[in-house]
C-alpha positions as CSV (number, residue, x, y, z in Angstrom):
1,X,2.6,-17.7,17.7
2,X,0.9,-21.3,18.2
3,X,-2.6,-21.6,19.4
4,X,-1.8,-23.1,22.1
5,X,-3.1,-22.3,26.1
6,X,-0.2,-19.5,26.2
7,X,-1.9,-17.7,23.5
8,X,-5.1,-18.5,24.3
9,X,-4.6,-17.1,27.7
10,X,-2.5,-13.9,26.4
11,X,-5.4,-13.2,23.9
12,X,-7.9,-13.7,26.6
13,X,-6.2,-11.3,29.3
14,X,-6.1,-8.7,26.2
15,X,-9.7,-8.6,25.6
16,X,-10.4,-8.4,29.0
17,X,-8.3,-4.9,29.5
18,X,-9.3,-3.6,26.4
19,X,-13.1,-3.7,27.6
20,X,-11.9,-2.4,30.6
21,X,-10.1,0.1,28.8
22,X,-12.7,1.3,26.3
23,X,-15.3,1.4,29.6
24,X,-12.2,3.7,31.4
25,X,-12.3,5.9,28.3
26,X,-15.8,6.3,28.2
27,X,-15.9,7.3,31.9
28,X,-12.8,9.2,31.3
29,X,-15.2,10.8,27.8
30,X,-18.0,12.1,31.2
31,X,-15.2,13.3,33.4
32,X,-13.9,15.3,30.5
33,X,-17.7,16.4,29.7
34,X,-18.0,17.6,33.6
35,X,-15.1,19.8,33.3
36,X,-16.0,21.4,30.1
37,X,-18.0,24.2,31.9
38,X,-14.7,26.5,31.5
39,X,-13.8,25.2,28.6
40,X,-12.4,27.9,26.3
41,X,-10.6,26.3,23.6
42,X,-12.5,23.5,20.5
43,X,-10.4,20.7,21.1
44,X,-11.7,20.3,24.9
45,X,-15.5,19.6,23.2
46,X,-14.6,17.6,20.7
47,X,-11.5,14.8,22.5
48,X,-14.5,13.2,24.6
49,X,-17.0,12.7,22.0
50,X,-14.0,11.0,20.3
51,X,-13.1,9.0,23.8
52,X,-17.3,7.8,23.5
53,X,-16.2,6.7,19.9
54,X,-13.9,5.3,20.2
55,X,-14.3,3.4,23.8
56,X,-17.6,2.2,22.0
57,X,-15.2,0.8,18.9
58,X,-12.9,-1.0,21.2
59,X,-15.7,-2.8,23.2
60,X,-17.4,-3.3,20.1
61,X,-14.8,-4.8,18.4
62,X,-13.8,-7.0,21.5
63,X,-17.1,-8.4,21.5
64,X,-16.8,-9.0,17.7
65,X,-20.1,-6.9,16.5
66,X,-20.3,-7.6,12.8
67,X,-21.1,-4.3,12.2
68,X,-18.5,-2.7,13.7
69,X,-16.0,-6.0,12.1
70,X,-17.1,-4.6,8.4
71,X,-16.8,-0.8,8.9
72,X,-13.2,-1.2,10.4
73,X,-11.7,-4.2,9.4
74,X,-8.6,-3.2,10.6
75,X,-10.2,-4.1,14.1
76,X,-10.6,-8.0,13.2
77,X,-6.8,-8.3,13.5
78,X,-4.5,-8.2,16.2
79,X,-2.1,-5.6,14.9
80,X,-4.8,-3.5,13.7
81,X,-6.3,-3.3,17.2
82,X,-3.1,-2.8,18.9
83,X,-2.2,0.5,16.2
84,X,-5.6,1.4,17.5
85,X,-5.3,1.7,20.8
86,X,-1.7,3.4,20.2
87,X,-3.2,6.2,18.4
88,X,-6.2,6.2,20.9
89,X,-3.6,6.0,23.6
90,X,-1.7,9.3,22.0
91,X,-4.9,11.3,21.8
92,X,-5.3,11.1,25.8
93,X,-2.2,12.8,26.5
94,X,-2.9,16.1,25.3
95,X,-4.3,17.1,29.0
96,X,-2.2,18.1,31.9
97,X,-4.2,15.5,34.0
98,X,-2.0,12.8,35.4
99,X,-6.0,10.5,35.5
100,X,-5.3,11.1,31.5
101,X,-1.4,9.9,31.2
102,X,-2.5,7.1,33.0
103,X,-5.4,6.1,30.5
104,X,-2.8,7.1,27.6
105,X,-0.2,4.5,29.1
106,X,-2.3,1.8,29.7
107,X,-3.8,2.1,26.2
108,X,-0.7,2.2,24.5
109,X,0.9,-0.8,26.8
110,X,-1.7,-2.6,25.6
111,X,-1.3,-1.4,22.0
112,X,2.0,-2.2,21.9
113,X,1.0,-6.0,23.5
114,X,-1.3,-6.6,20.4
115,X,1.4,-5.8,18.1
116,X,4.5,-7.3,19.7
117,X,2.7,-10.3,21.2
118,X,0.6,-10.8,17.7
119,X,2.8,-9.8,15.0
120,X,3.8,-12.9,13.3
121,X,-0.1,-14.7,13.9
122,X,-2.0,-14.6,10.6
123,X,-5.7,-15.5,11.5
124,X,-6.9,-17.6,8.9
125,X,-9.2,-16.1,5.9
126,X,-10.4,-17.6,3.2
127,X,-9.5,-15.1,0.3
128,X,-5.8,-15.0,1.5
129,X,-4.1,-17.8,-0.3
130,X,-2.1,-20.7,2.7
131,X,0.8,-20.4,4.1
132,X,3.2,-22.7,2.1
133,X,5.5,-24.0,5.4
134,X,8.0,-26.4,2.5
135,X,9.5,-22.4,2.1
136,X,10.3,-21.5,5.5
137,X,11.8,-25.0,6.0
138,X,15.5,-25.2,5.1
């Protein structure tokens, strides 16, 4: 994909619902910590601390915070994001709240975005050698 103004404003529109997003899942992290009063079973304590994780990792990352850029590479790229926020996305579907399949949808739409909308961008970086374009011409 070109860097041109339709990419520009795809990859803007992206970063603005995955902040979104990773703010949703932190609220979504509270609501679950409200309703853990009658929780009887491990994995209801443990899903929102990873929802505050990981809705901290996806703003973080949108907002490029080198700290969080060296720790998970993975998150500097476009496809790496979007398989994040597809796993992310299948961890919120494990409740029978509909609030949840909504968050889990959303955050693998956009998942699947990043990949499909990013897959054949390469951002540039130094220690990867250029693309040679005399090959793919024929």
């Amino acid at each position: 994909m070109s860097d041109g103004p339709i990419s520009q404003k795809w990859s803007t529109t992206l970063k603005v619902a995955s902040v979104i997003l990773g703010v949703l899942l932190i609220g979504l992290a509270i609501y679950n910590f409200a309703l853990m009063i009658t929780a009887d079973d491990p994995i209801s304590v443990i899903l929102p601390i990873y929802y505050v994780i990981f809705g901290v990792m996806i703003i973080a990352a949108e907002a490029k915070i080198n700290w969080i850029m060296i720790k998970f590479m993975f998150l500097s790229g476009h496809i790496g994001k979007g398989m994040f926020y597809i796993f992310v996305g299948t961890l919120c579907i494990r409740s029978r709240m509909i609030i949840q399949y909504v968050m889990a949808g959303l955050l693998i739409i956009v998942g699947v975005v990043y990949v499909c909308c990013f897959c054949g961008a390469r951002k540039s970086d130094p220690r990867m050698p250029p693309i040679d374009q005399s090959k793919n011409q024929a």
